[in-house]
C-alpha positions as CSV (number, residue, x, y, z in Angstrom):
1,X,29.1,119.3,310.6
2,X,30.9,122.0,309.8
3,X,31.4,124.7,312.9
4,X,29.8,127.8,312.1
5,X,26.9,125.6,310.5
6,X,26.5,123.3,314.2
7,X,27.2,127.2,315.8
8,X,24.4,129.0,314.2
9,X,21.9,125.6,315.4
10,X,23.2,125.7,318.9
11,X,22.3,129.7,318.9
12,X,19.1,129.1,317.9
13,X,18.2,126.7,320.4
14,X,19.9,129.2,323.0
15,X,17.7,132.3,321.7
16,X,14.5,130.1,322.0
17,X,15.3,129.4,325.3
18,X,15.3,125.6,324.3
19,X,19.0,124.1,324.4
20,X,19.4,120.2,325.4
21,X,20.8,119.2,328.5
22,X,24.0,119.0,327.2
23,X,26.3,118.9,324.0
24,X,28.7,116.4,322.8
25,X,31.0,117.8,320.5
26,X,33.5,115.1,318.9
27,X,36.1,116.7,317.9
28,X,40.2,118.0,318.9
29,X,39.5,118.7,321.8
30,X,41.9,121.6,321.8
31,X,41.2,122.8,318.2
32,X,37.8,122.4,317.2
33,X,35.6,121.2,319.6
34,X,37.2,123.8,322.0
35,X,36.7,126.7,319.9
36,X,32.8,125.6,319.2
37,X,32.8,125.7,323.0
38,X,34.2,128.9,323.5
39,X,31.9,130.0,321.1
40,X,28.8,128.7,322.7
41,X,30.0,130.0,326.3
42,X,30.2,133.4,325.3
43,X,27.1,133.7,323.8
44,X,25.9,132.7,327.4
45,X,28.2,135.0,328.8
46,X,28.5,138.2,326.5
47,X,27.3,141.5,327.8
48,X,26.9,143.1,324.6
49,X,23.7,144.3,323.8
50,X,23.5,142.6,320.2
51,X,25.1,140.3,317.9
52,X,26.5,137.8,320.0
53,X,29.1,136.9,321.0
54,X,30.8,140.3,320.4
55,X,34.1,138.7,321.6
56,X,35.6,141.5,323.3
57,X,33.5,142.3,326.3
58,X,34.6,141.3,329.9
59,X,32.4,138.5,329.3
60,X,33.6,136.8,326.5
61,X,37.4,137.7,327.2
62,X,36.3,135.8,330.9
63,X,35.6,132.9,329.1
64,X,38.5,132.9,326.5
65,X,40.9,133.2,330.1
66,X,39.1,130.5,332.1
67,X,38.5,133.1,334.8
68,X,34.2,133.2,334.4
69,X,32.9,132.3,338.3
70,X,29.7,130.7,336.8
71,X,31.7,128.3,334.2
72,X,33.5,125.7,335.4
73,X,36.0,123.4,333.8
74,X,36.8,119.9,334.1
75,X,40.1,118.9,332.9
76,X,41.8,114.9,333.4
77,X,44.2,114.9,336.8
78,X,47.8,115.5,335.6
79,X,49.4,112.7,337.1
80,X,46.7,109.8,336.4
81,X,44.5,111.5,333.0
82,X,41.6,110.0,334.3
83,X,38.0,112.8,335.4
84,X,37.6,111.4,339.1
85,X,34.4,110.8,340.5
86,X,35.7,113.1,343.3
87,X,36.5,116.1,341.0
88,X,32.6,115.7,339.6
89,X,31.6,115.9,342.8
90,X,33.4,118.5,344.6
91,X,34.5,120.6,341.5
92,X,31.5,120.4,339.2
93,X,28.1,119.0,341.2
94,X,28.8,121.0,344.3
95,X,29.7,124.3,342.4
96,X,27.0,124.4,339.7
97,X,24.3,123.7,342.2
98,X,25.1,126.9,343.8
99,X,23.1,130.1,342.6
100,X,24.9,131.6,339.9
101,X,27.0,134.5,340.7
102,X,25.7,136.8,337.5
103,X,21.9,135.8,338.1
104,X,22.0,133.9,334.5
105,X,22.9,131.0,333.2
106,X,25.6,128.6,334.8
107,X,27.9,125.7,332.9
108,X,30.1,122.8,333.4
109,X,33.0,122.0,330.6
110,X,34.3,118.7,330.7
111,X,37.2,118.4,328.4
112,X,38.4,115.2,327.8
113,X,35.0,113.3,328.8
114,X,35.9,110.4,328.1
115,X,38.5,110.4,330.5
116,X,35.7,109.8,333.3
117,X,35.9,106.1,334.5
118,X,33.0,104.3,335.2
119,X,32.5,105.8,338.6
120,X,32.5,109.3,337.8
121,X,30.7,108.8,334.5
122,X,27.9,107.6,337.0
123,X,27.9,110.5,339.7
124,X,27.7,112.7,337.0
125,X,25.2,111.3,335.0
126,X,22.0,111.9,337.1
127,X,23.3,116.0,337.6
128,X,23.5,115.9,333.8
129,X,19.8,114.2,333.2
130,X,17.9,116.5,335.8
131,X,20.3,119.6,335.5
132,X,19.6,122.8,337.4
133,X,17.8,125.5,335.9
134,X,19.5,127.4,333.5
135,X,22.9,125.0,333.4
136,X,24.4,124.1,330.1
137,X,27.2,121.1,330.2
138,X,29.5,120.7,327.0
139,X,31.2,117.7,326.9
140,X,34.7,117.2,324.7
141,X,36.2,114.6,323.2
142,X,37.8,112.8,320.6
143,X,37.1,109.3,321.3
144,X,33.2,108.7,322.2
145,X,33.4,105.1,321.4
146,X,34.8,104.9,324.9
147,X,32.4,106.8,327.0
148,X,29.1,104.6,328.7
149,X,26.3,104.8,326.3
150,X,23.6,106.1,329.1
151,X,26.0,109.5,329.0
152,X,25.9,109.3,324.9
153,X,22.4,108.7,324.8
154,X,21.6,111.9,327.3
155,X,23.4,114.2,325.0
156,X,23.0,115.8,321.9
157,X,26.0,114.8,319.8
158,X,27.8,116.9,317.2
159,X,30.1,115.6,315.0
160,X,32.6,118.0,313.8
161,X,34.3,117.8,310.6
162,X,37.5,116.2,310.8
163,X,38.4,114.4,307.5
164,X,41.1,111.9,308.4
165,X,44.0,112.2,306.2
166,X,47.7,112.1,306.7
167,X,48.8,115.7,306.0
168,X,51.8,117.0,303.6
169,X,54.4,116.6,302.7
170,X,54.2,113.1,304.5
171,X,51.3,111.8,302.7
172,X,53.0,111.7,299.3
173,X,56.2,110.8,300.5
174,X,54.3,107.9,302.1
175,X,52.7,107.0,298.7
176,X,56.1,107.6,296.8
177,X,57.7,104.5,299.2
178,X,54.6,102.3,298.5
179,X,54.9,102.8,294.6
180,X,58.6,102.7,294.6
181,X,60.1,99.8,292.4
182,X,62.8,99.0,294.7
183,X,60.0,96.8,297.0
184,X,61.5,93.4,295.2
185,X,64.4,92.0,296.9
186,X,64.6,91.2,300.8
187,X,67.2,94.5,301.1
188,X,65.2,96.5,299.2
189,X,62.1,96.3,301.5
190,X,63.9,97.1,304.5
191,X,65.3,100.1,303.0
192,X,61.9,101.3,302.4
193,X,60.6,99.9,305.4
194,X,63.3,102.5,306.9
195,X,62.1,105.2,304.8
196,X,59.0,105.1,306.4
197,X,60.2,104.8,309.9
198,X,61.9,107.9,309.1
199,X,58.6,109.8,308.2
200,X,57.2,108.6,311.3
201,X,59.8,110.2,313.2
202,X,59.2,113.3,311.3
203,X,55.7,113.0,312.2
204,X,56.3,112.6,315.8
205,X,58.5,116.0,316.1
206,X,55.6,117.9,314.2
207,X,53.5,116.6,316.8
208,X,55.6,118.3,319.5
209,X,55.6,121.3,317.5
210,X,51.8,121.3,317.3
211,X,51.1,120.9,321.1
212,X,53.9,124.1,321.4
213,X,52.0,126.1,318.9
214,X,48.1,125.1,320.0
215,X,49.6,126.0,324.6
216,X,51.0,129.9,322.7
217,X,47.6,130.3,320.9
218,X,45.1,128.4,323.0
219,X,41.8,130.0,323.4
220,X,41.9,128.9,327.3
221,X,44.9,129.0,329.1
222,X,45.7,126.1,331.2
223,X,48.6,125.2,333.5
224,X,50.2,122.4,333.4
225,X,53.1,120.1,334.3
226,X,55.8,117.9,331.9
227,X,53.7,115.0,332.6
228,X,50.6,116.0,330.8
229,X,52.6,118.0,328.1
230,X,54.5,114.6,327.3
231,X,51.0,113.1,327.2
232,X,49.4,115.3,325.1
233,X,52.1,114.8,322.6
234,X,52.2,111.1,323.1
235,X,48.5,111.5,322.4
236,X,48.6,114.1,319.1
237,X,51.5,111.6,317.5
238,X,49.1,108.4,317.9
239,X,46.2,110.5,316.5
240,X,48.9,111.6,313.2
241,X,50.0,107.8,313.1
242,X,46.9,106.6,313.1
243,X,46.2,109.1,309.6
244,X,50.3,107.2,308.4
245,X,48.7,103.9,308.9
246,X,45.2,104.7,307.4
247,X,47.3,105.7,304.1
248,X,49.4,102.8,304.0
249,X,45.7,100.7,304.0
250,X,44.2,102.9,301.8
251,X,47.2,102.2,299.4
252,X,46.4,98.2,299.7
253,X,43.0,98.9,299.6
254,X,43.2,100.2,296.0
255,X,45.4,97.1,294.7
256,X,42.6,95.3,296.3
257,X,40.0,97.2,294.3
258,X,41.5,97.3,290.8
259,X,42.2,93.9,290.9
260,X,38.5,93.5,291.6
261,X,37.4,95.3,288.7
262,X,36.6,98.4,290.5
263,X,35.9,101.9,288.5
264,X,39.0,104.4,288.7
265,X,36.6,106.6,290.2
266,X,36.8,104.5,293.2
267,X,40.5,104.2,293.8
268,X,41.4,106.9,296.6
269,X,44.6,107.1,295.0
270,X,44.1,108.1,292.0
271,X,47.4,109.7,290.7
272,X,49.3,106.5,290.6
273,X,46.1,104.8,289.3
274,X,48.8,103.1,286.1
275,X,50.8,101.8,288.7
276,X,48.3,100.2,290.9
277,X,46.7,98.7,287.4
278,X,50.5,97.0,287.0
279,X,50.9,96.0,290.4
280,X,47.1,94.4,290.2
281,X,48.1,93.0,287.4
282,X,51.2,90.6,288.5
283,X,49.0,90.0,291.8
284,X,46.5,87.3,292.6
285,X,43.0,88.3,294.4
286,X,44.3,86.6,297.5
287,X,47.4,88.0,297.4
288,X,45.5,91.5,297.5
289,X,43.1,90.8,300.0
290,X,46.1,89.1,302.2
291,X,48.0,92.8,301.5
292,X,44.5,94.5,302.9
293,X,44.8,91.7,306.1
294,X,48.3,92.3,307.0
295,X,48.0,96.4,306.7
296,X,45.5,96.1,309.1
297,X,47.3,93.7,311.7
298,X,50.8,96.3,311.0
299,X,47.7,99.0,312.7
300,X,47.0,96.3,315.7
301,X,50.9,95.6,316.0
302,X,51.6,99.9,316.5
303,X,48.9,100.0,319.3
304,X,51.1,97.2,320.8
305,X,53.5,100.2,321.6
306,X,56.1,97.4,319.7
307,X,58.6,98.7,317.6
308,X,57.6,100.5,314.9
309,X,61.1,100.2,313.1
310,X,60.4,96.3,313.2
311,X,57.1,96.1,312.8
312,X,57.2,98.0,309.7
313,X,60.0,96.1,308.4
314,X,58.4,92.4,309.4
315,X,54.9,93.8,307.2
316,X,56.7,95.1,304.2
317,X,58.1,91.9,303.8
318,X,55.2,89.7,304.3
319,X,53.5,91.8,301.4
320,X,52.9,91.4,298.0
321,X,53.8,94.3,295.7
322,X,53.3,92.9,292.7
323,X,56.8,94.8,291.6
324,X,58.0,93.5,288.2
């Protein structure tokens, strides 16, 4: 959904006096789903007498610096990255079962929920299925395949939109390599194979930058130490490889296609459409479906944390690029 659209229903709900429980937003957890919840806290919080949030009371600008007494925030431990079952305890259960300093409503922020471990996904689970009165949780992550289903199940999940796809100039450059001629000869391969480490380590300095730029602009300020810093970097690179490696599929996934007939309005790549049809052309169906197979085990190799130099260099090889 898109975020003023999944905004406007929360607000609703709020106004009626009927919100759930508590709201899973998948999402960046510091883009996105982090500004929906800003959002939702300060129309909790705002003082303004209409229209809100107004976003410039004390009560929103509390929320926007972390500083609100009834809100309380849940971030993963610096050194380990993992929601404890003795910070839900002692920094979310204890706390939000207090009375609430303003008389209204009260709410818990975990960011990063599915950092919780199986322990504190179960201490906090009964708080979050009979929550005290007036006591909102949000829950933020980008990865709910790997939180416990009974959490899941005792949320109401939004889905933001986040259309995957590698962004410029990398993308073409990355489809530029994969349509190049020179993929023939042994030498060739491994100079494009190099090409495309090279983007990667493009990629991985943007990813740097981005973590700089989102800490000067966040909409929550929050200290931390070079240890989380290199993590969250580590973690926004894998999330932008993972969009590298979905275009390289999506590349053999259209040789694949064509050369099963498919309709042009299929092809996800349809600019070099001519080029994929003579590629296809030169290749056999298993040879296509064996370039799909391998695209997906280069994916499985890069989680390995192998070398992505090599890796890339042993897949190039092993595929057929139907190159005249």
């Amino acid at each position: 959904m898109r975020i003023d659209d999944t905004f406007a229903m929360v607000k609703r709900a709020l106004d009626a006096g009927r919100p759930a429980n508590g709201y899973l937003i998948v999402g960046p957890v510091r883009g996105l789903a982090m500004e929906l919840a800003v959002r939702i806290l300060q129309t909790l919080f705002c003082r303004a007498a209409a229209a809100k949030p107004c976003g410039a009371c004390d009560g929103c600008r509390h929320v926007t610096e972390r500083n609100e007494a009834d809100i309380h925030w849940i971030f993963p431990e610096k050194k380990s990255r993992v929601i404890s079952a003795e910070q839900i305890r002692e920094k979310l259960i204890h706390e939000i079962t207090q009375t609430a300093f303003s008389g209204g409503w009260k709410a818990g922020v975990l960011v990063g929920v599915d950092r919780l471990n199986e322990a504190s996904a179960n201490v906090f689970l009964k708080t979050l299925e009979e929550p005290p009165e007036r006591t909102l949780f949000l829950l933020l992550t980008d990865a709910p395949q790997q939180l416990l289903p009974t959490l899941v199940s005792r949320c109401q999940r939004i889905d933001l939109d986040t259309a995957r796809e590698l962004g410029e100039p990398w993308r073409s450059r990355v489809i530029e390599t994969l349509a190049s001629p020179l993929l023939k000869r042994p030498v060739e391969k491994q100079a494009m194979a190099g090409m495309l480490f090279g983007i990667l380590a493009e990629i991985k300095g943007k990813a740097q930058q981005l973590v700089e730029e989102e800490d000067a602009s966040s909409v929550v300020a929050e200290d931390e130490d070079d240890d989380v810093f290199t993590a969250r970097v580590s973690a926004r690179y894998r999330e932008m490889r993972t969009d590298f490696l979905l275009t390289v599929l999506r590349w053999f996934r259209d040789l694949l296609l064509v050369k099963s007939g498919g309709a042009d309005e299929l092809v996800y790549n349809r600019s070099q459409i001519e080029v994929l049809k003579a590629r296809s052309a030169r290749l056999s169906l298993a040879q296509t479906l064996y370039n799909v197979t391998a695209a997906e085990e280069l994916a499985r190799q890069m989680e390995r944390n192998l070398s992505e130099e090599n890796v890339l260099a042993y897949a190039l090889d092993r595929m057929n690029h139907g190159v005249a």
